[in-house]
C-alpha positions in Angstrom: 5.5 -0.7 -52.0 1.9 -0.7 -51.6 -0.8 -2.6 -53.7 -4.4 -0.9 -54.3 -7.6 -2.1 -55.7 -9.7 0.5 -57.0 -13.7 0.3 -57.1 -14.1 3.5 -58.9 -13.4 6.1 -56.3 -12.8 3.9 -53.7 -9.8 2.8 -53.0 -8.6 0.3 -51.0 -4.5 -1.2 -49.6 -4.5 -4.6 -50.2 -0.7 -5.2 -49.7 2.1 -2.6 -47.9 5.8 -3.5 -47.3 7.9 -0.7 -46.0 12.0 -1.3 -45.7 13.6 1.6 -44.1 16.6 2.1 -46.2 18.1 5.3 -44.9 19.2 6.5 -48.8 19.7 9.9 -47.6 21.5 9.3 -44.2 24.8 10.4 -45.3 23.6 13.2 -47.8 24.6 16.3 -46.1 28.0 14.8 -45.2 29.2 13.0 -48.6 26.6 14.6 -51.2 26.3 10.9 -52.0 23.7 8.3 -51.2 24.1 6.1 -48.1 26.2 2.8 -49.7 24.5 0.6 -46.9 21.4 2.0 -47.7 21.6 1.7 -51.6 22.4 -2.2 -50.8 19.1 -2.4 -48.7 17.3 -0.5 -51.7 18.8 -2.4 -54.0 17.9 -5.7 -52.2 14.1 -4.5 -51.5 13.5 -3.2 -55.0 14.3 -6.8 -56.0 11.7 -8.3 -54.0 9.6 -5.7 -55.1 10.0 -6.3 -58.7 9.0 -9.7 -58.7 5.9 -9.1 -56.4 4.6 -7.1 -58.9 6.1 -9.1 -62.0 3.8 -11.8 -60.0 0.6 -9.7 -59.2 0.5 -8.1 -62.7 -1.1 -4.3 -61.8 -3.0 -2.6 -64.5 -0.7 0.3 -63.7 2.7 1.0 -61.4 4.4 4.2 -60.8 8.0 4.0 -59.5 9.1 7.5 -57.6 12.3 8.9 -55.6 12.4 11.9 -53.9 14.9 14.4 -51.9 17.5 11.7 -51.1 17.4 10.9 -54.9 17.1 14.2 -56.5 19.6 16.0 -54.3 22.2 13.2 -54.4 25.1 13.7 -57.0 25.0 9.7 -57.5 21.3 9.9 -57.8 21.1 9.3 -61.8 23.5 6.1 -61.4 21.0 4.8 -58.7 18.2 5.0 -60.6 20.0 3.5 -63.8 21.1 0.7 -61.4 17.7 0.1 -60.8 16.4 0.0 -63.9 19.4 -2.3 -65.3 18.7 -5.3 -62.5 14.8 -4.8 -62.1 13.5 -3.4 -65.0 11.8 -0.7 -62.9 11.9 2.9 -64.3 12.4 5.5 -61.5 10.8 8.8 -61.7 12.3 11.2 -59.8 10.1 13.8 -58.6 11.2 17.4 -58.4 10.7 19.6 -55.0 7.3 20.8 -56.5 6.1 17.9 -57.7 6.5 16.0 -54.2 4.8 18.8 -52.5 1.9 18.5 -55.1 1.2 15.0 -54.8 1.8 15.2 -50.7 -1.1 17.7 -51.0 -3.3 15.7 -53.3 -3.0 12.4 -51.1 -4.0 14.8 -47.6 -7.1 15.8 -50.4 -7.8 12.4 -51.7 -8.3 11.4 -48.1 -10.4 14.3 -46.5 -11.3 16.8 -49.7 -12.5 19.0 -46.9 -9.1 19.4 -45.5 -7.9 22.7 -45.4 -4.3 24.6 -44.0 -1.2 23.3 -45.0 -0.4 19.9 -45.8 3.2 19.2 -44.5 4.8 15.9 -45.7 8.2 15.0 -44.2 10.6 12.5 -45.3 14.1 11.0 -44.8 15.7 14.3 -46.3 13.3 17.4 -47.3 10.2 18.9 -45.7 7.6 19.4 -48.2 4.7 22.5 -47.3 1.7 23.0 -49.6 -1.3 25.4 -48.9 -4.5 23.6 -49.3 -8.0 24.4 -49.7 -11.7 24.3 -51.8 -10.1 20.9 -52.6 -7.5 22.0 -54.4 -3.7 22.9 -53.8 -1.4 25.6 -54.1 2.3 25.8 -55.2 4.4 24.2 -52.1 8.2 24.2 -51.5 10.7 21.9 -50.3 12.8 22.5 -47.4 15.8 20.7 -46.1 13.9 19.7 -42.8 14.0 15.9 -43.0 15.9 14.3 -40.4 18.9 13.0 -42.6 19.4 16.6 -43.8 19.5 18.2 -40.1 21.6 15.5 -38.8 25.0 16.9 -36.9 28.6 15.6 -36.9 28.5 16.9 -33.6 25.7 14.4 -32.0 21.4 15.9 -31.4 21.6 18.8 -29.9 17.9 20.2 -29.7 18.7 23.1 -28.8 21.4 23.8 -31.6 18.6 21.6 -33.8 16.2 24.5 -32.6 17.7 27.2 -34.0 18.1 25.2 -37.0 14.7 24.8 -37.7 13.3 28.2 -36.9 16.3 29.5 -39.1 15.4 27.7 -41.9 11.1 27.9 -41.5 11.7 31.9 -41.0 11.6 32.7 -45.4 8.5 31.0 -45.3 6.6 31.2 -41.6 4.4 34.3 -43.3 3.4 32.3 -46.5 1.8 29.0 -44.8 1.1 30.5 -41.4 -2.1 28.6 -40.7 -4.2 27.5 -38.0 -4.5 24.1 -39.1 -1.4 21.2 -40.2 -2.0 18.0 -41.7 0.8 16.1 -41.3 2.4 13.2 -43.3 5.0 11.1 -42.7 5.7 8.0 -40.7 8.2 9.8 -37.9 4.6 11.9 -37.3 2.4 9.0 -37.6 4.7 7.9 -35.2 4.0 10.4 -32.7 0.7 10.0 -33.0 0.2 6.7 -31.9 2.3 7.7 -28.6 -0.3 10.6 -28.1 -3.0 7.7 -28.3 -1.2 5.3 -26.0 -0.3 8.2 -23.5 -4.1 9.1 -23.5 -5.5 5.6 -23.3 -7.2 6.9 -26.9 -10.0 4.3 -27.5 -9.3 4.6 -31.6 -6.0 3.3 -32.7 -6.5 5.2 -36.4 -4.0 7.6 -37.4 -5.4 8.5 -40.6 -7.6 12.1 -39.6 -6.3 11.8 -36.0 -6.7 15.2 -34.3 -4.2 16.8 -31.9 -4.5 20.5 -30.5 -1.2 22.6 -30.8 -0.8 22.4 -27.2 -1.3 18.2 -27.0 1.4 17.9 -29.8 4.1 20.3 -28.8 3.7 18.5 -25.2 4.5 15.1 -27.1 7.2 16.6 -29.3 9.1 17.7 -26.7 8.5 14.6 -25.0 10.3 12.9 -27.5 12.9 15.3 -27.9 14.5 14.7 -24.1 14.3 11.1 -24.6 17.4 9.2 -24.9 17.7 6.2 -27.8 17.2 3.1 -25.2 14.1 5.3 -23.7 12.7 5.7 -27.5 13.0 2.2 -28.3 10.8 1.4 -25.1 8.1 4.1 -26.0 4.6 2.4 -27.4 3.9 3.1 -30.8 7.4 3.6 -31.4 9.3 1.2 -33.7 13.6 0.8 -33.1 14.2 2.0 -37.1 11.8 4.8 -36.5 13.7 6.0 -33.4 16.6 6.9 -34.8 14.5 9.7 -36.7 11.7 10.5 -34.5 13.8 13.2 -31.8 14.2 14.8 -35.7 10.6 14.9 -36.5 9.5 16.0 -33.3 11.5 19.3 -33.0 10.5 19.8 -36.8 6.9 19.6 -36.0 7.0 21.8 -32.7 9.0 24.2 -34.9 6.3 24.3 -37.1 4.0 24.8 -33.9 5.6 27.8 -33.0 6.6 29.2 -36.8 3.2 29.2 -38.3 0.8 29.9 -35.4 -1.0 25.8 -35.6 -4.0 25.3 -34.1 -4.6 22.2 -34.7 -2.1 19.1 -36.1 -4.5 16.7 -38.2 -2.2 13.3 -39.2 -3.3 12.0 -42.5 -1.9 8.5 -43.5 -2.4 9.6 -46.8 -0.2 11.3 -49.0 2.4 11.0 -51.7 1.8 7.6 -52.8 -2.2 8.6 -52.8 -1.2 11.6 -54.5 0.1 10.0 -57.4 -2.7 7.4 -57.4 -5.5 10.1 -57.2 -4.3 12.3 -60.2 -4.5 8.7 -62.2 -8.7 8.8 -61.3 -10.9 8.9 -64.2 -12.0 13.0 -64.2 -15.5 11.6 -63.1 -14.6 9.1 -60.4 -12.4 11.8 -58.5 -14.8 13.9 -57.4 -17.2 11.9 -55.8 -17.0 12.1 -51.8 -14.5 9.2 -50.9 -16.7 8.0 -47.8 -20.0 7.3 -50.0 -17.9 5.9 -53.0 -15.9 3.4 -49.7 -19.3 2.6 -48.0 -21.0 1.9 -51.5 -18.2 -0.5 -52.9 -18.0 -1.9 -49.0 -21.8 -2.4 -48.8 -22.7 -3.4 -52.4 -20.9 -6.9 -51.9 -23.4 -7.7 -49.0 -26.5 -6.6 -50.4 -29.4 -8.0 -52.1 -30.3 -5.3 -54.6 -27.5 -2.7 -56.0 -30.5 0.1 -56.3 -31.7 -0.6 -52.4 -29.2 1.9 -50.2 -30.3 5.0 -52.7 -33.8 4.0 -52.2 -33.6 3.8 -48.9 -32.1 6.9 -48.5 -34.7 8.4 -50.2 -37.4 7.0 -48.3 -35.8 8.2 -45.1 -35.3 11.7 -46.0 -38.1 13.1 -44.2 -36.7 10.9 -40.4 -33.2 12.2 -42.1 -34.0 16.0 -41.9 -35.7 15.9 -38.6 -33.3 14.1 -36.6 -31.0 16.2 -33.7 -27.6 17.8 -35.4 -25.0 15.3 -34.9 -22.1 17.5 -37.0 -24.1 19.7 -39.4 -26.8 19.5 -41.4 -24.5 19.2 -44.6 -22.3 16.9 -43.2 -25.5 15.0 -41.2 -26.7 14.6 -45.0 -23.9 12.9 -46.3 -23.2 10.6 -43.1 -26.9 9.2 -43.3 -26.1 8.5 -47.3 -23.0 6.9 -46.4 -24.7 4.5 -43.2 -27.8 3.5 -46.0 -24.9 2.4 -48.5 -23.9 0.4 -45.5 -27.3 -0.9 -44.5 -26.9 -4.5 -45.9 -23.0 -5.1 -44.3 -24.1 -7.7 -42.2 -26.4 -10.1 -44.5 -23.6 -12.6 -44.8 -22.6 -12.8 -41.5 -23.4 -15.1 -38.5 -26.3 -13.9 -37.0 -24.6 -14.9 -33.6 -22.5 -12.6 -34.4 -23.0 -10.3 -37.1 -23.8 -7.6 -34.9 -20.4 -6.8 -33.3 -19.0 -7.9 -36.4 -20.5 -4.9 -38.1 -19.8 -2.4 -35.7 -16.1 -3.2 -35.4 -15.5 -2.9 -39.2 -17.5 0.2 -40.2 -15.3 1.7 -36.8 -12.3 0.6 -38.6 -12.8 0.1 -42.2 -10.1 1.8 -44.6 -12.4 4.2 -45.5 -11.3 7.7 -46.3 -13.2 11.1 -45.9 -14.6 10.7 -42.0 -13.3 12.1 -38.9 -12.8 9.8 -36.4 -16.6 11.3 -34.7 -18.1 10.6 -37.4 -16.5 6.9 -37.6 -18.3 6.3 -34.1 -21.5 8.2 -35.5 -21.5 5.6 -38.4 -21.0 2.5 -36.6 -23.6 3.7 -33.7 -26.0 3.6 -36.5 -25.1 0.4 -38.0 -25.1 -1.5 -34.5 -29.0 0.2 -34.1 -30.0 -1.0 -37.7 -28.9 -5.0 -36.2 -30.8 -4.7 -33.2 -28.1 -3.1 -31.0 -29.0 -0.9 -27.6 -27.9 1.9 -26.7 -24.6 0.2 -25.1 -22.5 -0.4 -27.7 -19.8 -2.3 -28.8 -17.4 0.2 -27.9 -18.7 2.5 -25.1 -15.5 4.6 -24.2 -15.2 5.4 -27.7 -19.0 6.5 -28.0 -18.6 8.8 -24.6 -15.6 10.5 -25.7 -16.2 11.0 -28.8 -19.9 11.8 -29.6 -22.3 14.5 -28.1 -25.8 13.4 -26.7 -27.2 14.6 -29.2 -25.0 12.9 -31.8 -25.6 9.6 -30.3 -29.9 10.2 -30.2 -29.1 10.7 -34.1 -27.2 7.5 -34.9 -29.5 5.5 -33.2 -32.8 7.3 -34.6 -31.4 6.5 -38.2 -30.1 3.1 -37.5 -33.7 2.5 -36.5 -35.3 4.1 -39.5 -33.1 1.9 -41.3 -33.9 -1.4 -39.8 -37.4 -0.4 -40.5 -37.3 0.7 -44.3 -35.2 -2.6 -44.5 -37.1 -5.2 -42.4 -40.9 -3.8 -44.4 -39.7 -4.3 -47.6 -37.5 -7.4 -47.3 -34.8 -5.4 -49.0 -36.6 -4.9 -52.1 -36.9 -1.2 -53.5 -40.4 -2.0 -55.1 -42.3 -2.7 -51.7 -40.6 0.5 -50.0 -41.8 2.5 -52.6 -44.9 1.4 -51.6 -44.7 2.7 -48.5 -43.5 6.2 -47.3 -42.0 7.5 -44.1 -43.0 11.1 -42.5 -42.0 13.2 -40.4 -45.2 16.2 -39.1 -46.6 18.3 -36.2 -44.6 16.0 -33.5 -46.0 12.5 -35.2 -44.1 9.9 -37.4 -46.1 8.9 -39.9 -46.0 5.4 -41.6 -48.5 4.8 -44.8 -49.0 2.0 -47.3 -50.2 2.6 -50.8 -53.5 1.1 -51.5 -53.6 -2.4 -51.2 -50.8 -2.9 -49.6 -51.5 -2.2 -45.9 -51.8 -6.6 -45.5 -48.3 -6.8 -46.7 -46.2 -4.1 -45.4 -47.9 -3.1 -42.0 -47.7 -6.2 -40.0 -46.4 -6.8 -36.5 -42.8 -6.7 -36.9 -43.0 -3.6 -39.0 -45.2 -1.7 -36.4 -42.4 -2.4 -33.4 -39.7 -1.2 -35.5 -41.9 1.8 -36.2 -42.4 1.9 -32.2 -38.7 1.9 -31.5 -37.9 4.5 -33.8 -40.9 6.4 -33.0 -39.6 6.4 -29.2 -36.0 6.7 -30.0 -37.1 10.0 -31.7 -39.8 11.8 -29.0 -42.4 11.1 -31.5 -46.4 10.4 -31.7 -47.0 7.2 -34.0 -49.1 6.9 -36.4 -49.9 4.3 -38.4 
């Protein structure tokens, strides 16, 4: 169960309870749901029920998938459910899980494009995406319950499986880029962080090359249960699955031709949240619509991180490529919406305060770059040198001339802020240019006594500097 609050597009988890019930375990033996694991269900979904009987959401949607659908006691599950909580199951069909897999991957990076593969208890769900949008998917019995053996794990045997059952479809989704869903994957994830000493422990947009993942997938694979239960990242109910997922995601390695495995902690539950959007709220780029809802609860005036991004457009153009332009353009929009995040905080401590949260915040629509790129810029905008917060992330993860960028803007920023004492009519009194090797700072007429003073000209010196500029002033 997860509870979200929505700001518009943003959208945030504000409660997430997970029981592992194993509904599908004995599926492929019995046809029938797991009894121990209809008992757990049954006991969770009662919990569940009166959280939400407590917490009173505006809307709640109620879904099953393979283990549900495929078993023959399926329908009397759901009916028990519905008789002793009230809640109303629907149970999605193999194309309908693949859909809203693929819209949750989209809801949380709409530039994500390959296939979206979502694996569960039972089924494996593949869905070409692109442009923002989705194609038809299909289901396939890939999940761990559903390639579980009488006979004991075998990878080999499990193998041949796979490839046996990928082979009707390795030509439609050969791709060179995965995003994968699911916790066995997310699992594997954070062992590829732990293994690396990875100085970002964030799944969601998490980046693996083919060669990185197959290494840790067959990793996995050789490892016996106790060894599993001792791996980092590894919890003991997700051990029992994870040899399953890892052979099913090297598989798909070798099937469809991956480049690249991208882990999104988004997916059917955001799926079926995203489709519920207002048509107008769910186009908007998630990472302006999180930093907006994030910032605007600091801030002093709502219209001050558009005006400020205006202001700065001309310092905003002529600052070194951190990603690309396009992309540059949307980052500095995003880091002026989060220009005011530390006006309540301690000033003792406000600046690693900031930095830490816009690093981490649950912010959709960033790579985890451009997480570093934001926060860089925020910890500039408090008065932060060029030693951060979190150097090893900052060295690994950005390019020289990405980090001259987020600095260069977190300065402009703490100047545009600092001369107008946050108010959008002074900086429009003022304007901000970029010519000929000189950064030029003007005041309208009669305004040179209020804005141009001695705190305003270092910050104009700083950013001046920070950008290999001539001042003028």
């Amino acid at each position: 169960m997860v509870l979200y609050r929505l700001e518009g597009r943003a959208i945030w988890t504000v409660f997430n309870e997970k029981v592992l019930a194993g509904l599908g375990r004995d599926l492929p033996a019995t046809g029938r749901l797991s009894p121990e694991g209809v008992e757990m269900a049954m006991t969770t979904l009662r919990r569940f029920a009166a959280v939400l009987e407590g917490v009173r959401p505006a809307y709640t949607f109620v879904a099953a998938t393979a283990a549900v659908r495929e078993a023959e006691d399926g329908p009397a599950f759901c009916d028990r459910v519905a008789a002793t909580t009230g809640l109303k199951v629907r149970v999605l069909t193999g194309e309908e899980e693949a859909k809203y897999a693929a819209l949750g991957v989209l809801a949380g990076e709409p530039r994500s494009t390959g296939v979206a593969a979502d694996m569960g208890g039972s089924s494996l769900e593949l869905i070409k995406i692109g442009d923002g949008a989705a194609t038809p998917g299909v289901t396939l019995p890939l999940g761990p319950f559903s390639l579980a053996d009488p006979k004991g794990f075998d990878a080999g045997r499990l193998r041949a499986t796979i490839a046996q059952r990928l082979k009707p479809v390795a030509k439609r989704f050969a791709t060179k880029e995965l995003h994968a869903v699911g916790g066995g994957w997310r699992s594997l994830a954070q062992l590829h962080m732990a293994m690396s000493d990875y100085p970002l422990h964030i799944v969601h947009q998490y980046a693996m090359s083919a060669d990185d993942a197959r290494g840790v997938a067959r990793l996995v694979a050789q490892q016996s249960r106790a060894s599993l239960d001792r791996l980092p990242g590894v919890s003991k109910r997700r051990a029992e699955t994870l040899p399953y997922a890892a052979l099913v995601l090297e598989g798909l390695i070798e099937t469809l031709g991956l480049k690249t495995v991208t882990f999104s902690a988004w997916g059917l539950r955001e799926g079926l949240l995203y489709e519920s959007l207002d048509q107008d709220e769910a186009p908007l780029d998630p990472l302006i619509a999180g930093a907006a809802a994030l910032g605007a609860r600091q801030g002093i005036s709502p219209a001050m991180p558009a005006a400020l991004n205006a202001w700065l457009g001309d310092v905003i153009a002529a600052l070194p490529k951190a990603f690309d332009k396009e992309r540059d353009a949307v980052l500095a929009a995003a880091a002026c919406r989060l220009a005011d995040l530390g006006a309540r905080l301690h000033p003792d401590h406000r600046l690693e305060l900031v930095f830490d949260q816009v690093l981490r915040a649950p912010i959709p629509g960033q790579t985890h770059p451009e997480r570093v790129w934001l926060a860089c810029a925020l910890n500039a905008r408090y008065g932060g040198g060029s030693s951060t917060p979190a150097p090893e992330a900052v060295d690994r993860l950005l390019s020289p001339d990405a980090r001259v960028s987020a600095r260069a803007l977190g300065l402009a920023m703490r100047l545009g802020c600092d001369l107008s004492g946050r108010s959008p009519q002074l900086l429009a009194n003022a304007s901000l240019k970029v010519k000929g090797g000189s950064l030029k700072l003007t005041a309208s007429d009669g305004y040179a006594d209020v804005l141009l003073g001695e705190q305003t000209r270092r910050r104009a010196r700083a950013l001046a500097e920070a950008m290999g500029l001539k001042l003028e002033i």
